[in-house]
C-alpha positions, 0 to 999 in steps of 0.5 A: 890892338895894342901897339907895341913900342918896345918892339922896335925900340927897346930902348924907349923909357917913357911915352904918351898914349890913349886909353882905348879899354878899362878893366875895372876888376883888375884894376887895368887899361889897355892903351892904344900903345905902350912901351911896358914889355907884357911878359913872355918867353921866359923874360919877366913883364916890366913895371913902372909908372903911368900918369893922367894930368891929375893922378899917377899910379904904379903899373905893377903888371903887364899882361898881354890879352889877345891883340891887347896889354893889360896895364895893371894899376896901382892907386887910390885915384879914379881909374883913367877913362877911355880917350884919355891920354896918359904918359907912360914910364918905364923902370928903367933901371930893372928894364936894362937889368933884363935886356942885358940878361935877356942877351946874355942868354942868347948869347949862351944859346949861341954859343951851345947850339955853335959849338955843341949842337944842343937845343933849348928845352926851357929857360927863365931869367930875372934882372941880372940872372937866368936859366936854361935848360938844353939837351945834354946827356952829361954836363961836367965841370970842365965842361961848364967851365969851357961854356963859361969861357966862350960865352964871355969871349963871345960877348966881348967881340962887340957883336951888334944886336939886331931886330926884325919883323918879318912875315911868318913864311919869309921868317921860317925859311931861315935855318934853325930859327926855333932853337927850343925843342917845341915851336912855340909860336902858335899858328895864327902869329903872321909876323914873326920878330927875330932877334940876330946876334951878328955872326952868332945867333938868329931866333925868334923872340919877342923880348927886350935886348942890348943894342951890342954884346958890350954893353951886357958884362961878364957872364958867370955859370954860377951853378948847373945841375940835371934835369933829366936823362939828357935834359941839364939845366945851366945858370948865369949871373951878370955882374 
């Protein structure tokens, strides 16, 4: 089982861990922890570079595998071996990209479930750009304009990002903290990560964010369009 640092540090841009598993088809190891996000809920996986005493490869993929992340390799030295130790490092530069990205669109959802009562029905981002999807029976420019406003003035209130993990009876006794229209947390997870914006938004997520709504910019609509009878489809950019 795989530690995952990122967890509760998302802020952690290097890090030494064991090799505990080798993949030699995909070219992979599993490490006994790891700061490399694995991919998930709409956020890209994180790439990087890890290290033996003797060699250095590109992780070009994170990939979660039961209790375990896959480190995908790139390079032509030998593979690390198990009970090896290795030194991790993330990009640092398109990791922020995404936890600023990723806040933002809580931010967006926040501020939609606040002020108009839509859920999520689907979403997905890249550094400095995402969508989601809500349930909205009409969406016009006025209407996206006002969303734009508020998100931008929420964000700019300073508001702390906190995390934690909480067991899964303790975590569902919150109200609405499944803000997508289907619950997809499978049964067996035991312990549920929740993501609070103060005073705006309570979720649960496995993702990367900023320590505070400040540090993510100005947030722009850069375009929305339908997807359905009452399913409409918003989009952000940072600058």
């Amino acid at each position: 089982m795989t530690e995952l640092l990122y967890q509760t540090d998302s802020y952690m841009k290097s890090f030494t861990a064991v090799v505990v598993g080798v993949d030699e088809i995909n070219h992979a190891v599993i490490l006994d922890k790891t700061a490399f996000y694995p991919g998930g809920g709409g956020q890209p996986c994180d790439t990087g570079i890890l290290q033996t005493k003797t060699a250095s490869f590109n992780v070009t993929k994170a990939r979660k595998a039961g209790e375990d992340v896959l480190h995908f390799l790139e390079g032509a030295a030998p593979m690390p071996g198990v009970g090896e130790t290795v030194s991790g490092t993330i990009d640092w530069e398109r990791r922020y990209q995404l936890m600023r990205t990723h806040t933002a669109m809580h931010i967006l959802c926040g501020v939609i479930f606040r002020d108009y009562g839509a859920s999520v029905t689907g979403g997905d981002m890249d550094p400095l750009q995402g969508r989601m999807d809500f349930e909205f029976e009409t969406m016009q420019k006025e209407l996206v304009a006002e969303i734009e406003a508020a998100v931008n003035q929420a964000a700019s209130q300073n508001l702390p990002v906190r995390t934690a993990i909480l067991p899964r009876a303790e975590a569902f006794q919150i109200p609405d903290l499944i803000r997508t229209k289907i619950n997809l947390l499978p049964e067996g997870i035991q312990q549920v990560r929740v993501v609070e914006i103060v005073g705006l938004d309570l979720q649960a997520d496995g993702g990367t964010h900023v320590h505070n709504t400040s540090e993510v910019g100005r947030i722009r609509v850069v375009d929305y369009k339908s997807k359905g009878k009452i399913n409409k489809r918003i989009y952000i950019a940072l600058e």
